[in-house]
N, C-alpha and C positions, 0 to 999 in steps of 0.2 A: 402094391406089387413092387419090388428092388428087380430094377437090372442089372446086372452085374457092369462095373463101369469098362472093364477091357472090349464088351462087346457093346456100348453105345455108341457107333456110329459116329452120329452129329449132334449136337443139341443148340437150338435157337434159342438165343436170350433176347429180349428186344429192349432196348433203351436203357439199360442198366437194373431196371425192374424186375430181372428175373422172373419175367414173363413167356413161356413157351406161346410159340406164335403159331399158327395156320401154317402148315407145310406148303398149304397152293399159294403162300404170298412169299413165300424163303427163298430166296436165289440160292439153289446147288449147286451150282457150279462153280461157287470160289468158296474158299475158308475165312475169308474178311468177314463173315458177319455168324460164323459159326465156330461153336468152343466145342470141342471134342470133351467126353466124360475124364479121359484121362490127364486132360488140362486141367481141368476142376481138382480132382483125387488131391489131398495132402495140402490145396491150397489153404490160407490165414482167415482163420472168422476173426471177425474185429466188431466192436460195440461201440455203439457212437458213446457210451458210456454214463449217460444219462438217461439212457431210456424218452424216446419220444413219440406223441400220439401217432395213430397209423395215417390219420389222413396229413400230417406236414410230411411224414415217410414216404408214404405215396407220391408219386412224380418227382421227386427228386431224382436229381442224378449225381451219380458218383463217380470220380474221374482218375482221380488218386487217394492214396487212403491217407486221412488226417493225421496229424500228429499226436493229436488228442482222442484218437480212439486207444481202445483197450483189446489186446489182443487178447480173446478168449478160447481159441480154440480152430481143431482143423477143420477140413472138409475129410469124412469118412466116405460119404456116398451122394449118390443123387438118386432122388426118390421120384418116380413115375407113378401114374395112376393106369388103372387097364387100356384107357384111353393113348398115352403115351406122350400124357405133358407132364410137365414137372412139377411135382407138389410140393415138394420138400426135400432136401436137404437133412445130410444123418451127421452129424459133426459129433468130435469127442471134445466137452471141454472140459476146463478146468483141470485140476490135477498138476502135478508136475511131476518129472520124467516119466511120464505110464502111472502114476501110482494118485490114486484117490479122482484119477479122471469121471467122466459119464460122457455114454453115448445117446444122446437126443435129436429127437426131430423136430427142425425148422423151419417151417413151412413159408410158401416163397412172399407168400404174404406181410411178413416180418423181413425181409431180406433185398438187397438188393448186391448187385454184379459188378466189381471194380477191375475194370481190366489192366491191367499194370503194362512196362515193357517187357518186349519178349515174350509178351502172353502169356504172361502170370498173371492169375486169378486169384483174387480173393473176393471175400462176401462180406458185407455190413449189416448188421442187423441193428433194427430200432430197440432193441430190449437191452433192459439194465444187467450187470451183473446178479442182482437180486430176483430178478423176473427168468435170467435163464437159470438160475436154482431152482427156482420154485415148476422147472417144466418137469414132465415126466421122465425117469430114467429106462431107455430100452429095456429089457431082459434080454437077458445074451441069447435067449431062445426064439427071437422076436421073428427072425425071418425065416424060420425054420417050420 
């Protein structure tokens, strides 16, 4: 199920993980530990550029984004389940100026949350440039 990002609210990321948390454990009442969808929209996917297994991926955290990563691509969307956690991520990469891009989904499992200053966003993923080729490309028809 896609939300549209102008109407998502809040979204809870927990420990850089890109893990949607339990709302009865999320403090609402400040914006310190909550990213709005529109924070997200347009921010930098980046690739640790080697590609690395899921479990050293796992529990890492990410603080600022390396200089050895590989910039691959934006944030298009954020992907919800009926439920209303975050499953994935819709990013276009690849291409240059608009042309020869793909829109794919990256599930948060692959991904983690680098909060930058000013509250710029971007995302890391453990996959190679070769592994995000080989993923499936949307169809422009996909949420329709």
């Amino acid at each position: 199920m896609k939300i549209v990002t102008p109407s998502l609210i809040a979204l809870m990321l927990a420990a850089g993980a890109a893990h949607a948390q339990d709302a009865g454990t999320v403090d609402l009442t400040s914006s310190a530990n909550l990213v709005s969808g529109d924070e997200l929209e347009d921010g930098t996917v980046y690739s640790v550029a080697t590609g690395i297994d899921q479990q050293s991926f796992e529990g890492a955290t990410y603080t600022t984004v390396e200089s050895e990563w590989e910039k691959v691509g934006e944030i298009e969307d954020v992907v919800l389940d009926s439920e209303g956690k975050l499953v994935a991520i819709e990013a276009e990469i690849g291409g240059f100026l608009g042309l020869g891009d793909r829109h794919v989904l990256l599930p948060v499992s692959d991904l983690a949350l680098v909060a930058g200053k000013n509250r710029d966003f971007s995302y890391v993923t453990r996959l190679s440039q070769e592994e995000l080729r080989d993923l499936p490309e949307l169809d422009r028809n996909f949420w329709e």
